[in-house]
C-alpha positions in Angstrom: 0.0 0.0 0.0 2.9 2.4 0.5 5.6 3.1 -2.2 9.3 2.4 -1.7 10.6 4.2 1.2 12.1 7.0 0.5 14.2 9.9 2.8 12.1 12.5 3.3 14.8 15.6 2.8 15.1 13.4 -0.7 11.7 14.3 -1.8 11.9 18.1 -2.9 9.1 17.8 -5.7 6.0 20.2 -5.2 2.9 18.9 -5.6 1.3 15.0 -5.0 -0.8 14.1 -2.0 1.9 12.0 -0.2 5.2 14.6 -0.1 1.9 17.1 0.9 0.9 15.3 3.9 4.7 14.3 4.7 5.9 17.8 4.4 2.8 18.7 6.7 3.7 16.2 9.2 7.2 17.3 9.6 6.6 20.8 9.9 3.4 20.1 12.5 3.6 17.2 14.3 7.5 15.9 15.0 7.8 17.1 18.5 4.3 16.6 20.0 4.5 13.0 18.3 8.1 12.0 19.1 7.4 12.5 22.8 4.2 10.4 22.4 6.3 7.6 20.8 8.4 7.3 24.1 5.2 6.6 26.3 3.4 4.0 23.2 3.9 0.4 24.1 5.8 -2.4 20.6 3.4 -4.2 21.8 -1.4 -35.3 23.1 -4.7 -36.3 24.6 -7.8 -37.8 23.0 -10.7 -35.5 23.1 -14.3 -37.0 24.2 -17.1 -37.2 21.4 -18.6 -33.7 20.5 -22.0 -33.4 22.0 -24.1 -32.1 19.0 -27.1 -29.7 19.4 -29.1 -29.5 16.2 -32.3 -27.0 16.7 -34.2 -25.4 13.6 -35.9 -22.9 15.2 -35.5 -22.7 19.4 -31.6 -22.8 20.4 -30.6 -23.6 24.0 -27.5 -21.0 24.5 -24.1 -22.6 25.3 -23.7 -22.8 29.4 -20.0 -22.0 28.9 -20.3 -18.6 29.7 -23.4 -16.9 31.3 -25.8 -14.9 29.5 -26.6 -11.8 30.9 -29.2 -9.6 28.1 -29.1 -8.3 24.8 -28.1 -4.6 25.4 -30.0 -2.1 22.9 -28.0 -3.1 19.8 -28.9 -6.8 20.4 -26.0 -7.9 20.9 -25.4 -10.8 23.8 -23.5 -9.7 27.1 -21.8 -12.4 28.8 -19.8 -13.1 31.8 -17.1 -15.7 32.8 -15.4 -16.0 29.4 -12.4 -18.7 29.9 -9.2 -17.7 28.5 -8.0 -18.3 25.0 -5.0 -16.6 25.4 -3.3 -20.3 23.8 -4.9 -19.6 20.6 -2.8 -17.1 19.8 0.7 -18.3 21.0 4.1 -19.1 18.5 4.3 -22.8 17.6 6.9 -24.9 15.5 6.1 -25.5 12.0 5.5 -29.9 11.0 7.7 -29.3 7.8 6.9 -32.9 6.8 4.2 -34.5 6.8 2.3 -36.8 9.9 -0.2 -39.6 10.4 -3.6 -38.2 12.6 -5.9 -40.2 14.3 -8.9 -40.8 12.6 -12.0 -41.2 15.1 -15.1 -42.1 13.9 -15.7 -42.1 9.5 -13.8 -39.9 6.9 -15.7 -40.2 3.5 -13.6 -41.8 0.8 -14.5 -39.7 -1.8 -12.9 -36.9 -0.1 -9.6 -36.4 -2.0 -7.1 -33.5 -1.8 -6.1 -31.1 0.9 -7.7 -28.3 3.2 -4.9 -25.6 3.4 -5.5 -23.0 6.1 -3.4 -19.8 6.6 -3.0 -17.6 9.6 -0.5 -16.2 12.2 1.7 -18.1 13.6 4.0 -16.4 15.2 3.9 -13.4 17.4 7.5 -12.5 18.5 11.2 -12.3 17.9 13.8 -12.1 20.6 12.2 -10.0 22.9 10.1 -7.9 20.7 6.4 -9.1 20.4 3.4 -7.7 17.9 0.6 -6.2 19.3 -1.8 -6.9 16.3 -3.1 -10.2 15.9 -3.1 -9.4 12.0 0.9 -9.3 12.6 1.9 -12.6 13.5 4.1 -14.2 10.7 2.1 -16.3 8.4 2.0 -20.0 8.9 0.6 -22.3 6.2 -0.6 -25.8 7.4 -2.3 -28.6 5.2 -4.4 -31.6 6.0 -4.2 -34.1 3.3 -7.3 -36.7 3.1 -7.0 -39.6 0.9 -8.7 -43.2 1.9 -10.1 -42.1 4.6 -6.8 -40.8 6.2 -5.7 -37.8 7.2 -1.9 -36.4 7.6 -1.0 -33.1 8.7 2.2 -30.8 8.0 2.8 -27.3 8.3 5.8 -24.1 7.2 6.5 -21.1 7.9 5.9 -18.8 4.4 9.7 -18.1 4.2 8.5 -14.4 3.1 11.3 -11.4 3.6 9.9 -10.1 6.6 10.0 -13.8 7.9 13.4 -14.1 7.0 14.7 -10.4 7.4 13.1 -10.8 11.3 14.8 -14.3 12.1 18.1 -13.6 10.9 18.5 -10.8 13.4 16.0 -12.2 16.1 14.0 -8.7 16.1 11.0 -7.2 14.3 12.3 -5.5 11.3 9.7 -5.3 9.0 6.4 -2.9 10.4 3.2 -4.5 10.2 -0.6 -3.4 10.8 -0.6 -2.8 14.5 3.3 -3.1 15.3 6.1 -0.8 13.7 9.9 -1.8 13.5 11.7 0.4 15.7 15.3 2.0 14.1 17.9 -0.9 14.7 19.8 -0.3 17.7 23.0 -0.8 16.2 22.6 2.2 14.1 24.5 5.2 15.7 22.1 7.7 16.6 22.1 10.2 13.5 21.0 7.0 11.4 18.4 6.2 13.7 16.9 9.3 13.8 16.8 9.5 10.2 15.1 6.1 9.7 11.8 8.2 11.8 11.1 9.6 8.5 11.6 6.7 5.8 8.0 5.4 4.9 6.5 2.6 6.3 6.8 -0.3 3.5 4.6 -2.7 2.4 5.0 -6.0 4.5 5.1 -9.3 2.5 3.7 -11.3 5.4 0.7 -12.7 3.8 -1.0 -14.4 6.6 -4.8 -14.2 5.4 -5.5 -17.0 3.0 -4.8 -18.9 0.1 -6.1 -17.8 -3.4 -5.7 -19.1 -7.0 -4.7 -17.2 -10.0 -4.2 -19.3 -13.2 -4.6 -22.5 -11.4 -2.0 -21.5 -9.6 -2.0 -21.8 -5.5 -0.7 -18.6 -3.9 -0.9 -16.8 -0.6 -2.1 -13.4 -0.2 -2.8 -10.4 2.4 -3.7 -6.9 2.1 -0.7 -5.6 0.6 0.9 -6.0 -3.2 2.5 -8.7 -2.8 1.3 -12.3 -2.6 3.8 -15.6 -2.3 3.2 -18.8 -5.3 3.5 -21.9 -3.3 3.4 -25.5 -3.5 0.4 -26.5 -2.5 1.5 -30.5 -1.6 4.7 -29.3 -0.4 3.9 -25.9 0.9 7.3 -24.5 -0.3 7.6 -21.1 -0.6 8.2 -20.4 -4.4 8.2 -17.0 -6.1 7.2 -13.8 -4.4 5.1 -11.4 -6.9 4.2 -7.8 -6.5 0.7 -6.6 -8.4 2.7 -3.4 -8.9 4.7 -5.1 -11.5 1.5 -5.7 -13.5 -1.1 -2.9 -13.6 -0.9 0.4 -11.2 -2.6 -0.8 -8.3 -0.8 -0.4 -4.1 -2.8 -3.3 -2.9 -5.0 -5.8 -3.7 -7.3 -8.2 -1.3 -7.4 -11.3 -0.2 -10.4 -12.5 -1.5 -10.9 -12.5 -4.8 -13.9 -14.1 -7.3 -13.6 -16.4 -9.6 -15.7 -17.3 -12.6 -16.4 -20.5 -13.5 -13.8 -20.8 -16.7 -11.0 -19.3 -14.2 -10.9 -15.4 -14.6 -10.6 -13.9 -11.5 -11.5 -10.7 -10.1 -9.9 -8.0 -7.3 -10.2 -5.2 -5.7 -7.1 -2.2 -5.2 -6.1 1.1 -4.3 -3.9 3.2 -6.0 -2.4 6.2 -4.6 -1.5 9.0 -6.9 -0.8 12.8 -6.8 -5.2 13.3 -7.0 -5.1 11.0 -4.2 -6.8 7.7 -3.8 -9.0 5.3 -6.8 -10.4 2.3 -5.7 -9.7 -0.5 -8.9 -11.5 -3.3 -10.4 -9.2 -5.9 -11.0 -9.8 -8.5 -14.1 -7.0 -11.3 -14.1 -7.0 -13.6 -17.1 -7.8 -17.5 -16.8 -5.1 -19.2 -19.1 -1.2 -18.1 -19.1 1.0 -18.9 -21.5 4.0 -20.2 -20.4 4.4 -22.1 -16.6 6.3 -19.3 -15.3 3.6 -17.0 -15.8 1.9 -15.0 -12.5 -0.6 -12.2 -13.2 0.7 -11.5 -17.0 -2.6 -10.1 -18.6 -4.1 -8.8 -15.6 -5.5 -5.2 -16.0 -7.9 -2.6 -14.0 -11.3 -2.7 -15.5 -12.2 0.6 -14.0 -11.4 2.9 -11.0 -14.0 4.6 -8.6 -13.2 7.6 -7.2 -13.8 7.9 -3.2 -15.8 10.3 -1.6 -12.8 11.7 0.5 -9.5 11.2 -1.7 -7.6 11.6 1.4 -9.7 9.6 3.3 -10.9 6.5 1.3 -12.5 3.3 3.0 -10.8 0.1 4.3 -12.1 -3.1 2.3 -11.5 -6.1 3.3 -13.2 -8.1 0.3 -16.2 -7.3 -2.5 -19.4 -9.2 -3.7 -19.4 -10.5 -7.5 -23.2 -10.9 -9.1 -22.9 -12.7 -12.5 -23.0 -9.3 -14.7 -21.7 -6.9 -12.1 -18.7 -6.0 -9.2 -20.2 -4.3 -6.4 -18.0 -2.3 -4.1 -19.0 -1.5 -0.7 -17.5 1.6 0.2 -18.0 1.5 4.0 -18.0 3.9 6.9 -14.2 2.6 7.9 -12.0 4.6 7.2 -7.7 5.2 6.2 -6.6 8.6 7.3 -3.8 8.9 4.6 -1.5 11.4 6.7 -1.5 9.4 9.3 -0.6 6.3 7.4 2.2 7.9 5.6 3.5 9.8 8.8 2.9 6.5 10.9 6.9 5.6 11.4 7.4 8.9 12.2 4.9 8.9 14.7 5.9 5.2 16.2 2.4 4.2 15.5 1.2 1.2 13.4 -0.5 1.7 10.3 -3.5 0.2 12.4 -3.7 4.1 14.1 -4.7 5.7 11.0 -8.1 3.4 10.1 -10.9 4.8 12.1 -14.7 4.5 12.2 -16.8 7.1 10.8 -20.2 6.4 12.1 -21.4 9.9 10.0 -20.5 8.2 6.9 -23.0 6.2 4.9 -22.2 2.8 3.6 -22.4 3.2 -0.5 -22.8 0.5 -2.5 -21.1 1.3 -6.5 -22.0 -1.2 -9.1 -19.7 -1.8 -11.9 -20.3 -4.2 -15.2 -18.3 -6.5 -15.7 -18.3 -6.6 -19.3 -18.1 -3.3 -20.3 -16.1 -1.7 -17.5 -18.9 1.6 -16.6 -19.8 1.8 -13.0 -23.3 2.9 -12.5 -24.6 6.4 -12.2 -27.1 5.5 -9.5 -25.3 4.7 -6.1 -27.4 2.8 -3.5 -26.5 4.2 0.0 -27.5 2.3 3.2 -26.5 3.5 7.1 -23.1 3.1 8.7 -21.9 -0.6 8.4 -18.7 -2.2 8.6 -18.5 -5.6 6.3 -15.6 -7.6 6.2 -16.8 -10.7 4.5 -19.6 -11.1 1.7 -21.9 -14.3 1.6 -23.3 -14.4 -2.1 -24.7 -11.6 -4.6 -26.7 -12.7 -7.9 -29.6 -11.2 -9.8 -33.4 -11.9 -10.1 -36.1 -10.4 -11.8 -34.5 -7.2 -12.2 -33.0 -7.0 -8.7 -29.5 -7.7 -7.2 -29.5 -9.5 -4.0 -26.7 -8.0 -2.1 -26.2 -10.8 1.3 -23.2 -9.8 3.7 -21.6 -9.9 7.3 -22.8 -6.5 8.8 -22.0 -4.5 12.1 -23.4 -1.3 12.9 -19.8 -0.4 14.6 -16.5 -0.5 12.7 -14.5 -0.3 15.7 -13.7 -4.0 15.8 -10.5 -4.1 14.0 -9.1 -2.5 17.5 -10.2 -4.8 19.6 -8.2 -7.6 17.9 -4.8 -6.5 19.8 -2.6 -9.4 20.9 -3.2 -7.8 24.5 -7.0 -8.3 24.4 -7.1 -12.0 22.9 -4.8 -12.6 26.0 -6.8 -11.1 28.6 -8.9 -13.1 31.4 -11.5 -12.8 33.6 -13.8 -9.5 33.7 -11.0 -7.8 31.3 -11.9 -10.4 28.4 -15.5 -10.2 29.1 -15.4 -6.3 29.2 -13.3 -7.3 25.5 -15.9 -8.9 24.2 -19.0 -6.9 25.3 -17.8 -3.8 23.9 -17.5 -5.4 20.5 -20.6 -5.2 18.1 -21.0 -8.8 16.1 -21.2 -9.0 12.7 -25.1 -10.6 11.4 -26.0 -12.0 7.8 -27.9 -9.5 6.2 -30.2 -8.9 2.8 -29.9 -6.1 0.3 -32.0 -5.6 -2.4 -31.1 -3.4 -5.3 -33.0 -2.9 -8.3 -31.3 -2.4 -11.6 -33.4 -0.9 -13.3 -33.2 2.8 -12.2 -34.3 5.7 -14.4 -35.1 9.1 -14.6 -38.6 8.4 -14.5 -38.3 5.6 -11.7 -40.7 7.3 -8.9 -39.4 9.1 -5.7 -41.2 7.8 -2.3 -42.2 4.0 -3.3 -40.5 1.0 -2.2 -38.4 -0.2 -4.9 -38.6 -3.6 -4.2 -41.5 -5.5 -5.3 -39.8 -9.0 -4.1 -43.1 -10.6 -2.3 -42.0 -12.5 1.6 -39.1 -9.9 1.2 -38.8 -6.6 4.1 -35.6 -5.3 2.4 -36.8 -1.5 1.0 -35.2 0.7 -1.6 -36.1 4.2 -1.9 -35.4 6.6 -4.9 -34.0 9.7 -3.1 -32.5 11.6 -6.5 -31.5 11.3 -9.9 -28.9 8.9 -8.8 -29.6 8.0 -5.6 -31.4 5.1 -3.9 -31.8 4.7 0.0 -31.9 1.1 1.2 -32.8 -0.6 4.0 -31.8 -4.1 4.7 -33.4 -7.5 5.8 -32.2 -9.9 8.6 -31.0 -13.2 6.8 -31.5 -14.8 10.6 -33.8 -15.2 13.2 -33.6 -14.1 16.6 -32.0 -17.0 17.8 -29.2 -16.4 16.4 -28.0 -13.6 18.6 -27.7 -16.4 21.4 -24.8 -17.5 18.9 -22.9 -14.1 18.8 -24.0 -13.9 15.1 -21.8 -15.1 12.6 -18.7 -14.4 10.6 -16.3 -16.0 8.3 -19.2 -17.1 6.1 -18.7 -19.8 3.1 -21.3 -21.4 0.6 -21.2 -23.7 -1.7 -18.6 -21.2 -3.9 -18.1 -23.8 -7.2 -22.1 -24.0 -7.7 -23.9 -21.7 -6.1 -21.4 -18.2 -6.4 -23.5 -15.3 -8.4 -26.4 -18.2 -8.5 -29.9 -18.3 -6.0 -29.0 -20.2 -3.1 -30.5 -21.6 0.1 -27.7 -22.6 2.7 -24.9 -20.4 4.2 -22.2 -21.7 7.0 -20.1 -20.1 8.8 -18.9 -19.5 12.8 -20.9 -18.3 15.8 -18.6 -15.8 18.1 -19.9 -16.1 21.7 -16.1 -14.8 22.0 -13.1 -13.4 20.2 -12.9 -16.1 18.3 -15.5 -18.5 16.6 -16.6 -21.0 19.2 -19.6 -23.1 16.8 -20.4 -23.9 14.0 -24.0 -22.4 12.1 -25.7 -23.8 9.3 -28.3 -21.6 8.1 -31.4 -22.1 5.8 -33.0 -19.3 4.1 -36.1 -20.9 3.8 -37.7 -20.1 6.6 -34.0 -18.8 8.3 -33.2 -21.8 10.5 -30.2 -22.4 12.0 -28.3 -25.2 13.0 -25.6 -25.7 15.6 -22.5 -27.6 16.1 -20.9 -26.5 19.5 -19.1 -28.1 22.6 -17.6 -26.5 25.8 -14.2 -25.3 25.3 -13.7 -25.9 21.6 -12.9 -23.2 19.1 -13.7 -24.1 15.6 -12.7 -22.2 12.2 -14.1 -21.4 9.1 -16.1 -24.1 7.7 -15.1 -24.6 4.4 -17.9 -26.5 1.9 -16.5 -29.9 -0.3 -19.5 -31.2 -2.0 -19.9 -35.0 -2.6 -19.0 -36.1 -6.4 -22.9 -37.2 -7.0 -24.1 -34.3 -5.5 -27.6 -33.3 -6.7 -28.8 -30.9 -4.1 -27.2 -27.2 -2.7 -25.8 -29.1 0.7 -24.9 -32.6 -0.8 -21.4 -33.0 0.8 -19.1 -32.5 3.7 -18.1 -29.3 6.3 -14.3 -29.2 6.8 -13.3 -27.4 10.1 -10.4 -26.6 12.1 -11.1 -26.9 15.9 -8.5 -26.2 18.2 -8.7 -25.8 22.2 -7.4 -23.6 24.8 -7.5 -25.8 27.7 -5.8 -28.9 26.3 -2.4 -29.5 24.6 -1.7 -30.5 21.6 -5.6 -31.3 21.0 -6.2 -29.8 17.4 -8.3 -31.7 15.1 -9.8 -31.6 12.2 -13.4 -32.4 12.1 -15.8 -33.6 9.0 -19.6 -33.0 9.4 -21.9 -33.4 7.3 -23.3 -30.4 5.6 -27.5 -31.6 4.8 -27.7 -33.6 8.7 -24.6 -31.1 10.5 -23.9 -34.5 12.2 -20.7 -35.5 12.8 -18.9 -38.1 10.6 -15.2 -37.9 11.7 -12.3 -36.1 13.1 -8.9 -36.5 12.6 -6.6 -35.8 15.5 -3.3 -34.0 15.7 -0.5 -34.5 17.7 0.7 -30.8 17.5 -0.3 -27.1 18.2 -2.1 -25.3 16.4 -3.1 -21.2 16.4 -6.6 -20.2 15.4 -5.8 -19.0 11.7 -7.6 -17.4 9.3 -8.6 -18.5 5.9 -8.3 -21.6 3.9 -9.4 -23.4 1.0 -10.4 -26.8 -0.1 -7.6 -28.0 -2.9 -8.8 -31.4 -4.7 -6.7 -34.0 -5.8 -7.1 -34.3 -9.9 
């Protein structure tokens, strides 16, 4: 996201939005904010049969923790939270590969791996992170074949990795920690290094993504790492600014079904910021090809150039990209001033709750963005469920908050908290809730002010005309109000390969009555039932949808989960339910540690 560092006495040029705001920050804010730099802190036992509760319409809550209300916002209070401070400790990598044990039934027809990414790694020496974003990414495999399960896992040998090992320090800033000036410097050096700018980390920690057919691991900044994905060997390291003019680019991008892919990134010019469409071919051409061919099918200005929104990921309808430009925000002086400030690039994204959420719409075959914007209230969305198109409408179903504050609470400090601290933690924290919007398409000059939009019958979701090019939406609750005895749910998955950009019925993903994800939710938009797999004291992670090989209806196959435990060493497993009954079928246990990660992907075996 930032360019190549750069002194700042170096940078004479007038004009451009980043030697602007540096030039500002030096003259205005080195002595107030070297002072406050001084005072900031650089931050194998068999486990019992899960008890399964299946409900469709009345839960029973969890008697883990005790409920107290839902405060005003819905959202559950609890008390007596146990510790899960484990979760997110440094463990060894399994470089090569080792047997699990399988209890219960693994479906033969399960073939290839689940790769998971995540942090996995939190300090060097004596210096620890104080994000849990920051921790170095570890990439971990379970590989089923016959029924069998084996487990390995590696360190993505990435130059921050290495650059922080070989002198047993943090050299390389992250999102919430910054890499103080090497001691060994003399002090002249060191006080120069205050005003080089932050750069980009290649830690890419968040998940695993294809491009080409080609495995890779990515974060939020331009670079991404090709890797093996039976070996898990760190191969080639690629930077989208190679490619097309783009800072960043997300983690999660869509895929159509004949491979081309599509992304989301900022650029950062002397006008300030463009959000990007990203289109990146399906074939390449020769083996060593990476993102050859990729180009930005069209850029969106922000509302505030100096103050665009965070994005975390996008939705992807079959004819259109839709951007959510939300009400979290990157303060760009603060950002680019950061090192000198001894602050994380973490202190410059901030919540804006005066901001509305605007949806932008952009066609995917001819490259035009849509005149009409749809605006909804402040939201913060960091993970889309589906989008497709109906009758002249675009069902637009996401992961919403109404607070944006969130990202904060995820400090290495706060996961490792106990007692009334964590519970304080997790009360303040607003949970994230599936949610419906509907769009219409079909918006003209003579479209009507004052009438609901959305003719949808059994639907609540409204859409107002405003103006000439603004429509005023309201959404509708994809859930029932069970579900906030789950903590609501996050890190959502459907089935992707059949169902993406299509009408579906069945989302997944975790219930957080904690930091973390502690169950499992299945949920049914026909009549928005849920169902539940939970047990005391078990922390399970994304569920990720394989679908059977005969597979003739939307939930025909399996639920692959991580579920790792606080309380219990060396007690990860992997567990297999399946995704129609959300019974259990098997679990395969491993003899090693394992931190709660991130993302992964399901990678068949051809």
């Amino acid at each position: 996201m930032q360019r190549p560092k750069k002194r700042l006495r170096k940078r004479g040029k007038r004009g451009g939005l980043l030697v602007r705001l540096r030039r500002r920050a030096h003259l205005t804010e080195f002595h107030t904010q070297n002072s406050s730099h001084r005072s900031s802190s650089v931050l194998s036992q068999a486990m019992p049969p899960v008890k399964l509760e299946v409900s469709d319409a009345t839960i029973t809550p969890p008697s883990d923790a005790k409920p107290k209300e839902l405060n005003k916002c819905n959202q559950l209070e609890l008390k007596g939270l146990e510790s899960i401070a484990p979760l997110v400790r440094s463990v060894e990598e399994t470089p090569e590969p080792i047997a699990t044990e399988v209890c219960g039934t693994i479906p033969t027809w399960i073939r290839g791996s689940l790769l998971r990414n995540g942090p996995g790694k939190f300090e060097f020496g004596n210096q620890h992170y104080n994000h849990w974003f920051d921790g170095m990414a570890m990439l971990h495999q379970f590989k089923i074949e016959d029924g069998k399960v084996t487990y390995r896992s590696r360190f993505l040998q990435s130059d921050a990795y290495k650059k922080n090992s070989e002198r047993n320090r943090i050299m390389v800033s992250e999102f919430g920690t910054v890499a103080m000036p090497d001691p060994c410097k003399n002090f002249f050096l060191r006080f120069l290094s205050r005003f080089e700018m932050i750069e980009a980390t290649d830690n890419a920690s968040v998940s695993f993504v294809k491009y080409k057919g080609d495995c890779f691991v990515s974060t939020e900044t331009n670079y991404m790492y090709r890797v093996d994905p039976e070996s898990l060997e760190t191969q080639n390291k690629v930077d989208w600014t190679k490619f097309i003019a783009v800072n960043m680019a997300t983690a999660h991008p869509h895929t159509e079904p004949d491979g081309t892919t599509y992304n989301m990134g900022n650029s950062y010019g002397r006008k300030g910021a463009l959000y990007n469409i990203i289109k990146v071919p399906p074939m390449k051409n020769n083996p060593e090809e990476t993102l050859e061919g990729a180009k930005v099918l069209c850029s969106i200005v922000p509302a505030d150039k100096a103050r665009p929104s965070y994005y975390h990921s996008f939705a992807m309808s079959e004819n259109y990209v839709v951007f959510i430009e939300q009400s979290i925000k990157m303060d760009l002086l603060k950002i680019v001033t950061a090192k000198l400030r001894g602050k994380g690039i973490s202190e410059g994204i901030y919540w804006d709750p005066k901001q509305d959420t605007v949806f932008h719409l952009v066609d995917k075959h001819t490259g035009q963005t849509s005149s009409v914007k749809f605006h909804t209230k402040a939201l913060s969305v960091f993970h889309q469920i589906n989008a497709y198109e109906e009758d002249g409408f675009l069902m637009l179903d996401m992961c919403c908050s109404d607070n944006g504050e969130a990202i904060n609470t995820y400090v290495i400090q706060n996961l490792r908290k106990s007692g009334e601290a964590l519970d304080q933690a997790y009360n303040n924290m607003y949970r994230a809730f599936p949610r419906r919007f509907v769009l219409p398409l079909n918006v003209t000059n003579d479209t009507p002010t004052g009438v609901n939009l959305n003719t949808r019958p059994a639907s609540s979701a409204t859409s107002f005309k405003t103006a000439i090019d603004k429509v005023v939406c309201q959404f509708e609750d994809l859930h029932g109000e069970d579900l906030y005895e789950y903590g609501g749910l996050e890190f959502p998955q459907i089935n992707y390969s059949k169902f993406n950009t299509r009408p579906y019925r069945y989302f997944y993903g975790c219930g957080f009555r904690h930091l973390v994800g502690d169950s499992l939710l299945k949920i049914d938009l026909e009549g928005k039932k849920v169902k539940v797999w939970y047990q005391k004291g078990l922390f399970p992670s994304e569920p990720v949808f394989v679908p059977s090989p005969d597979a003739v209806e939307e939930d025909d196959g399996v639920i692959l989960s991580v579920v790792v435990t606080p309380t219990e060493d060396k007690s990860t497993f992997l567990l297999v339910l399946n995704a129609k009954t959300w019974e259990e079928l098997g679990r395969a246990e491993v003899p090693v540690n394992i931190p709660y990660g991130f993302h992964g992907t399901f990678n068949p075996t051809a």
